[in-house]
C-alpha positions in Angstrom: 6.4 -0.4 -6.6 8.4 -1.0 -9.7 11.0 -3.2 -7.5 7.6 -5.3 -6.5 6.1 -5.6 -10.4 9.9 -7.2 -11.3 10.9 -9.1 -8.0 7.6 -10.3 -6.5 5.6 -13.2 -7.9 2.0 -12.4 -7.8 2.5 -8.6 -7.0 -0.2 -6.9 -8.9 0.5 -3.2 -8.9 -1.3 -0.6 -11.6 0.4 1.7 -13.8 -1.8 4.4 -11.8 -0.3 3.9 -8.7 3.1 3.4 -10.3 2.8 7.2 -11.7 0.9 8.8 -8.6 3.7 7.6 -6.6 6.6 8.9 -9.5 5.0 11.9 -9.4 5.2 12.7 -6.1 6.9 14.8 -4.3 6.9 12.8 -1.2 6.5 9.3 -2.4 7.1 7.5 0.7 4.1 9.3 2.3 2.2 8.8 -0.9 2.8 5.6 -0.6 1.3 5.2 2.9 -1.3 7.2 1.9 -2.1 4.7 -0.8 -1.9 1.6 1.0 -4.7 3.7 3.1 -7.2 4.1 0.6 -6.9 0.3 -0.6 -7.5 -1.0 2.7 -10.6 1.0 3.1 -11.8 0.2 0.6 -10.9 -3.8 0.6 -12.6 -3.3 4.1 -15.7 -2.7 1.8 -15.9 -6.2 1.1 -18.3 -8.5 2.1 -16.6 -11.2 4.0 -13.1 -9.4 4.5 -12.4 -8.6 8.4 -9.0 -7.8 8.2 -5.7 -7.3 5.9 -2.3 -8.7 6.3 0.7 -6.0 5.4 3.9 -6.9 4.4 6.7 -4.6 4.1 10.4 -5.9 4.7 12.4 -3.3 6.7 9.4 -0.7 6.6 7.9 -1.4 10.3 7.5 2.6 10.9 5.4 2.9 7.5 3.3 0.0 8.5 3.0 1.5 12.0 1.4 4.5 10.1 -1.0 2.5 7.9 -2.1 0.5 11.0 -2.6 3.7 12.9 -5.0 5.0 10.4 -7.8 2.0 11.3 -7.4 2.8 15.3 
């Protein structure tokens, strides 16, 4: 997350999700599990019918997210 704040232009990340995923002790699976609860809840939206993930060199983490909404 902190790599995305510096290095991607328009990458909005909080300072909550930054700490949650310091904190853990598994921040790869937190991590999933975050992109999880932001989906469902963009999902929320009126007019949204979909997302679009991007994650350079992390197909099995996206595979995981993806699985969730199956």
């Amino acid at each position: 997350a902190d790599w995305m704040r510096k290095n991607l232009w328009g990458v909005n990340i909080s300072d909550a999700i930054v700490e949650r995923l310091e904190n853990s002790a598994k921040p790869a699976q937190t991590g999933i599990e975050i992109c999880q609860e932001l989906i469902t809840q963009i999902m929320t939206l009126p007019g949204i019918d979909g997302v679009h993930l991007m994650g350079p060199e992390c197909e099995r983490a996206a595979a995981k997210i993806i699985s969730a909404f199956r």
